[in-house]
N, C-alpha and C positions, 0 to 999 in steps of 0.2 A: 269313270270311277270303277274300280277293283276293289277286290275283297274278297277274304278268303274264311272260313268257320274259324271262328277265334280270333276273330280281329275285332275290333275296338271302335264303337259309330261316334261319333259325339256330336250331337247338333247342338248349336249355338243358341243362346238365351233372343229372341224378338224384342224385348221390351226394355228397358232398363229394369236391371232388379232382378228381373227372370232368370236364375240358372239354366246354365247347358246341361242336356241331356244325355247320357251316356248309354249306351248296351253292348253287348256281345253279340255277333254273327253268329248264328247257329247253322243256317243254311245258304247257299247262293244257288237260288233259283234261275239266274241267268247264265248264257253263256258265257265262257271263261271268267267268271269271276266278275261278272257285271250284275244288276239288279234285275229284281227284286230281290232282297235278302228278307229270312227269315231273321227277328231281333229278339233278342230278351233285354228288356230294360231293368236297368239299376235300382233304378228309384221304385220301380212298382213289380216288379219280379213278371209283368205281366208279357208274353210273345206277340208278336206282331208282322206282317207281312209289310214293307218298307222300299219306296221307290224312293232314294234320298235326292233330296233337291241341292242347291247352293249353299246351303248353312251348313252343310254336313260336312263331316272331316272323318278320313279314317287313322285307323290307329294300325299298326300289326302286331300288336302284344306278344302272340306265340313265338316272335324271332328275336327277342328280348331277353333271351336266355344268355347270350353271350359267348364268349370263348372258354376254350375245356381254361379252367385258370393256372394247370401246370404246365401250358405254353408258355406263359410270360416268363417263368421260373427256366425253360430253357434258355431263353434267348438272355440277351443284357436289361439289368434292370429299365434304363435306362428305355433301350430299344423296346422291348417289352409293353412298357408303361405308354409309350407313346403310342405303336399303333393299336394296343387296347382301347385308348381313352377315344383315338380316331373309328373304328370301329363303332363304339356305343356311341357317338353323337350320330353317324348315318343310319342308324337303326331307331333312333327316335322320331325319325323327320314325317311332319302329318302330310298328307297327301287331302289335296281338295279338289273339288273339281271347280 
């Protein structure tokens, strides 16, 4: 598992009923991008130091920005539109371990 400051933790709900957990990376304490991360969580604003197990999913929020958008405007609408739309589905894809 990788992770970078600004990226996106989500642990899975255990129980029926229980929501998933979310936070933000603030720190990666391990080599390249490996654990422990420093977290801040969503729900309770509270940090935490975090060895993520198998419920955990990361996110990369930060590379979620997308294309300059007067790219598409050079090219053909057509062509344009396509490899944008290709583009934002691989930037969404969770990574688990």
């Amino acid at each position: 598992m990788h992770a970078t400051p600004g990226s996106q933790l989500i642990i899975t709900g255990h129980h029926v009923g229980e929501p998933d957990r979310a936070g933000e990376v603030l720190e990666v304490r391990g080599p390249g991008g490996t654990p422990p991360y420093l977290v801040r969580w969503d729900d309770s604003g509270h940090e935490s130091l975090l060895f993520p197990g198998s419920d955990c999913a990361i996110r990369e929020l930060h590379h979620e920005t997308g294309p300059d958008p007067t790219q598409g405007k050079k090219q053909g609408k057509k062509q344009g539109s396509k490899k944008q739309g290709k583009k934002q589905g691989s930037k969404n894809q969770e990574v688990s371990s």
